[in-house]
Backbone as numpy.savetxt, mean C-alpha at the origin, in Angstrom:
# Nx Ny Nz CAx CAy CAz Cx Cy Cz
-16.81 11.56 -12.69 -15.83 10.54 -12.36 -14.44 11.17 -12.30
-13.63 10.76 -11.31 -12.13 11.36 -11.00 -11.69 11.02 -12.18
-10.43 11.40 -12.49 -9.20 10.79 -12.91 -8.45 10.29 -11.70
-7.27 9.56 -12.53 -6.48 9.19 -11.25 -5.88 9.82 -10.84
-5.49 11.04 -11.58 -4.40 12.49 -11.13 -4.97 13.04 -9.98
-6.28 13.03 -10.10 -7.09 13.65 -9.28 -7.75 13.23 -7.80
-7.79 11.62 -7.99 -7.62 10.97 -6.64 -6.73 10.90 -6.35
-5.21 10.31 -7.09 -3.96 11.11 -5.96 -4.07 11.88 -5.06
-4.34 13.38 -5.70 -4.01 14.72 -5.67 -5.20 14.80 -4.44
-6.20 14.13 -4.52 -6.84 13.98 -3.01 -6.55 13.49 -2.05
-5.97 12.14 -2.55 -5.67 11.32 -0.99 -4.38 12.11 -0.99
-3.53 12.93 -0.99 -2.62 13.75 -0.82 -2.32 14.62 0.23
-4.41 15.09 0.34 -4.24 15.83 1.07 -4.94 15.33 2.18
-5.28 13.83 2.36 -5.79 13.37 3.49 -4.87 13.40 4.52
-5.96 13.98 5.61 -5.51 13.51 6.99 -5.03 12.31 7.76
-5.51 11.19 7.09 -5.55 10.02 7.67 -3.77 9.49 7.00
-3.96 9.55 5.38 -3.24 9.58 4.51 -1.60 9.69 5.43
-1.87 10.99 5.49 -0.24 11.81 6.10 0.20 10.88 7.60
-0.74 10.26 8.15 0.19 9.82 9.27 1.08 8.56 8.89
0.89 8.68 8.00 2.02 7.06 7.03 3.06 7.79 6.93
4.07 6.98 7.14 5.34 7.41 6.57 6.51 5.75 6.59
7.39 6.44 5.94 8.17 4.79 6.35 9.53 5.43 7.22
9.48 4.58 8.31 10.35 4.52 9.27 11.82 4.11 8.42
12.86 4.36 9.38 13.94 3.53 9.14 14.45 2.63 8.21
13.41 1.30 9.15 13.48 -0.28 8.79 12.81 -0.32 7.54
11.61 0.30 7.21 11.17 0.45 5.96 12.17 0.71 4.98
12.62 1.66 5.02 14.02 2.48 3.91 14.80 1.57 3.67
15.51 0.44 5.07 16.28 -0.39 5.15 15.54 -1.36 4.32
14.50 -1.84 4.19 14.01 -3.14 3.58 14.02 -2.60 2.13
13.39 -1.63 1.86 13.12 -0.95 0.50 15.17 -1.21 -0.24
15.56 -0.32 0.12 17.31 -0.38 -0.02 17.54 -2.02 -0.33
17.15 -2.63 0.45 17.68 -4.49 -0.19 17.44 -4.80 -0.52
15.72 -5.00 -0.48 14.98 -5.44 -1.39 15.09 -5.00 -3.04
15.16 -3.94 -3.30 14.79 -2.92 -4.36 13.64 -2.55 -4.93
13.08 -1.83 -5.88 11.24 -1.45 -5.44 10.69 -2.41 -6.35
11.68 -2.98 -7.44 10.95 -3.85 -8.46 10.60 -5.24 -7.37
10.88 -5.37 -6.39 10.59 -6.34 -5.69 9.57 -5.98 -4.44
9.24 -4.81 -4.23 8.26 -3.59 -3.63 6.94 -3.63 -4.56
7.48 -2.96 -5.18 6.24 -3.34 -6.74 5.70 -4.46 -6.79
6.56 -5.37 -6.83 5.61 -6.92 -6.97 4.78 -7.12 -5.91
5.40 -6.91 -4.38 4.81 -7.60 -3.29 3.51 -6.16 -3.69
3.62 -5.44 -3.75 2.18 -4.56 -3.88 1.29 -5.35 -4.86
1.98 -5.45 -6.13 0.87 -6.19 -6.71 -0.06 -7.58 -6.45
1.31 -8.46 -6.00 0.65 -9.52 -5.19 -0.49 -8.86 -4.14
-0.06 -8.03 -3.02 -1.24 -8.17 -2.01 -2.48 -7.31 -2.74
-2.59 -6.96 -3.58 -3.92 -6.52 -4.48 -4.20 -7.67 -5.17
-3.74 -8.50 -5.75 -4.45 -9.60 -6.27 -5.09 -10.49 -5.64
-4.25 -10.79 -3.97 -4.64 -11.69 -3.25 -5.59 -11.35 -2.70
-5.53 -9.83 -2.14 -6.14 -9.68 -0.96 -7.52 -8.55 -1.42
-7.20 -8.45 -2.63 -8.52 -7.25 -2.79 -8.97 -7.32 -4.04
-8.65 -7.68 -5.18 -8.88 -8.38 -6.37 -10.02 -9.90 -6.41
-9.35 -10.85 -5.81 -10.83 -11.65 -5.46 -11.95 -11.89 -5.71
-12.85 -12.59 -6.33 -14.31 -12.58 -6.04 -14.54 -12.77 -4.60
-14.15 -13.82 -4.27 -14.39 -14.20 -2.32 -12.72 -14.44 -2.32
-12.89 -14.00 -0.65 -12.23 -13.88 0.04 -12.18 -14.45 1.52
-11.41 -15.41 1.27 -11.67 -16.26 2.67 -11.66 -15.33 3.62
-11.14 -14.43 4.05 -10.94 -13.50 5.13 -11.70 -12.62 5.10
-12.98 -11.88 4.41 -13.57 -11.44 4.14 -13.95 -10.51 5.63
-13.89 -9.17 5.56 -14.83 -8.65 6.50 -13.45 -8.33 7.40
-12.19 -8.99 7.62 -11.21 -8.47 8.18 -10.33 -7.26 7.63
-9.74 -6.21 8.44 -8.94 -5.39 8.26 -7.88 -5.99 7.57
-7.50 -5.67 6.30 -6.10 -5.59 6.19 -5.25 -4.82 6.64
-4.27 -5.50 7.12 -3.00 -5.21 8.01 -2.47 -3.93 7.04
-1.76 -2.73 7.82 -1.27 -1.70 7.02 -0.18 -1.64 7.93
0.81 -2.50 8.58 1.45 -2.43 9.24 2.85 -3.46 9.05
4.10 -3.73 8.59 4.75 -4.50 8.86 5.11 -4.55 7.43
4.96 -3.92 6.37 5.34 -4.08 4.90 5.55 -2.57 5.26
6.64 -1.64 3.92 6.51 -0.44 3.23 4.95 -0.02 2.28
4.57 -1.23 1.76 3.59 -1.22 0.69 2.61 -0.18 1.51
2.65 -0.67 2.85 1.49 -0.41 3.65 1.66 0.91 4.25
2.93 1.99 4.27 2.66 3.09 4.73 3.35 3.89 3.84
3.36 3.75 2.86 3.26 4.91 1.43 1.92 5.03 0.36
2.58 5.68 -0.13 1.40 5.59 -1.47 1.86 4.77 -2.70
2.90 3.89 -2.21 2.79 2.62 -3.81 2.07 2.65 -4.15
């Protein structure tokens, strides 16, 4: 079994991983928002959206597009 140091330290070196980055508007939202308010919305969309027993939406992609949450490693 990993540690978590150690799945980091993997998805680190993913390929898929690295094409995330945050643009601009990201930086800009992060900057106003501030991350304790970054932090939350991460935690929210893990509770809502992947935490769950059922999931009304079940079987759909979650969106990795249109939040920061979604193209870093929060």
């Amino acid at each position: 079994m990993q540690t978590i140091d150690q799945a980091l330290e993997k998805l680190s070196r993913s390929e898929f991983r690295s094409r995330f980055s945050l643009n601009e508007k990201d930086l800009e939202y992060i900057e106003q928002k501030g991350m304790d308010t970054i932090r939350r919305h991460a935690e929210a969309f893990i509770a809502e959206r992947l935490a769950p027993a059922y999931i009304p939406n079940d079987g759909k992609q979650t969106p990795m597009r249109n939040h920061p949450v979604f193209n870093t490693g929060f």
